[in-house]
N, C-alpha and C positions, 0 to 999 in steps of 0.2 A: 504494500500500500504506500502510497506515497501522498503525503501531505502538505502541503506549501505551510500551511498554520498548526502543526501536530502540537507544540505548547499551549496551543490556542484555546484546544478544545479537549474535553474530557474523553479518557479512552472509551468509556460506554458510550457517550457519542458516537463516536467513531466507529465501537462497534455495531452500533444498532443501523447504521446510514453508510457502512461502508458499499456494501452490494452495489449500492446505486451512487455513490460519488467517485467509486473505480468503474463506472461501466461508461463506456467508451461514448453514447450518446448524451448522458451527462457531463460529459468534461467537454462535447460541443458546446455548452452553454460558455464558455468561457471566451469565446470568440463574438460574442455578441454582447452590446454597449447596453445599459441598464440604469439609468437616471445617473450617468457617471462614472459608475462603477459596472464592470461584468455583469453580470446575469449570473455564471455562477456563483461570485462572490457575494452579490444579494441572496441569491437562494441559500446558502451557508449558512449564512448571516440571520436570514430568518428561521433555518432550522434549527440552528442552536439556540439562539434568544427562545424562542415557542419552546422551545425542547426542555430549557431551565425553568423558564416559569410554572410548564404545566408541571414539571417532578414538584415544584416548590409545595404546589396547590394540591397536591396527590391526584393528578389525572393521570389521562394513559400517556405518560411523557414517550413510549416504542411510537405511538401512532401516529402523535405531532410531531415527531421529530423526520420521521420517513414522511409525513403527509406535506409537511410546510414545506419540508428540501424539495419536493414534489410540487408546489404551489405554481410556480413560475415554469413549467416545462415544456416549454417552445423554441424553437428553434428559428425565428425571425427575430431581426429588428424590426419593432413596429414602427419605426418613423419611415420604412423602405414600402410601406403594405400602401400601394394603390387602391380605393374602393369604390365601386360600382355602384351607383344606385342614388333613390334621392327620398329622403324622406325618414321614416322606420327602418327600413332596409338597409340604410346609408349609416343610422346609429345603431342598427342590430351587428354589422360588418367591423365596426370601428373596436382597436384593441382592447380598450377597457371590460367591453362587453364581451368580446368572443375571447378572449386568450384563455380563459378560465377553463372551457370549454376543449378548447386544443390541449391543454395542458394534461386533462385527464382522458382524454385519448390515448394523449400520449405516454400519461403511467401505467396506462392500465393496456400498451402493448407491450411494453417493455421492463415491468414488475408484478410482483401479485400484490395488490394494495388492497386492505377492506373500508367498509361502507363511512366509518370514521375518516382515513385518510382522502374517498372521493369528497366526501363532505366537506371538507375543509379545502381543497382542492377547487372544484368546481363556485367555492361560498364566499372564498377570500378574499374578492371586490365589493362584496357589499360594505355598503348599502346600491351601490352603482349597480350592480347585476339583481334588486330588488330581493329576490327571497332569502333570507335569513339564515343563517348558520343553524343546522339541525342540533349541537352537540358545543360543548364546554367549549371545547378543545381544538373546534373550528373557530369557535370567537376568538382564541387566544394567537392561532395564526393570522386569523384577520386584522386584530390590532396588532401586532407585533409586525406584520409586511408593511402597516401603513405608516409606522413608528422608523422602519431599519431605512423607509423610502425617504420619507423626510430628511431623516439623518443624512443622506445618500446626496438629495439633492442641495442641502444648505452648506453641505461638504463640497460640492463641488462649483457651487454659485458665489464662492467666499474672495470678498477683493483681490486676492492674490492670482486665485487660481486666473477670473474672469480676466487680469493684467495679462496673465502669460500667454492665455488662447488670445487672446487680442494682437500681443505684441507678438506673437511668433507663431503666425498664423500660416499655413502654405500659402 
């Protein structure tokens, strides 16, 4: 296994989410921009944080921690996604709304995940994608993905950063 943050993160992490952070479609995610940051290093980022909070609170911390790592599992950049359509269609298309959806397609070819990790999976944009998190453990990825994004974005909106993309721009 090889780890870029292995101090980072607790070995039961690590063991519970290895499967799927060595498997060769999930280290695509690392090639794709993410309010700043990777996509896989957001997805990390919120499997651990979910993964700490729910042990803290005695949930099923196995399920958020494979489901949240799981949350973001697509394989676009959404600012590249051209869409079709005008009206419903046009904000049914738009990533907010469909990635959720892609995402657990996509876990659920390429892992066995249960009903708690689609839950939390398919739920993690709400309030945007409208219906509600079935389960604890889905709320707890859903505010912890909207928590790691914020961070993600004010990180990298920060006078310095904004100077350098300015100043050293191709």
């Amino acid at each position: 296994m090889e780890y870029i943050y292995k101090r980072k993160y607790s070995e039961e992490f690590l063991e519970i989410v290895s499967d799927i952070i060595d498997h060769p479609k999930f280290q695509e995610l690392r090639d794709i921009d993410h309010h700043g940051n990777g996509l896989y290093a957001h997805s990390v980022a919120v499997g651990y944080n979910s993964y700490l909070i729910a042990k803290k609170l005695g949930l099923d911390y196995v399920s958020v921690a494979r489901g949240a790592l799981l949350h973001d599992f697509f394989f676009q950049d959404w600012r590249d996604n051209e869409k079709d359509g005008r009206g419903f269609d046009r904000i049914r298309q738009m990533h907010g709304f469909s990635h959720p959806k892609t995402a657990l397609k996509n876990a659920r070819k390429y892992f066995n995940i249960n009903d708690k990790e689609a839950d939390m999976i398919v739920k993690h944009m709400f309030p945007l994608t409208i219906t509600p998190p079935r389960h604890r453990e889905s709320w707890v990825v859903t505010a912890v993905d909207k928590g790691v994004a914020i961070k993600e974005m004010v990180c990298e909106h920060t006078p310095r950063k904004l100077y350098y993309k300015l100043r050293f721009q191709d």
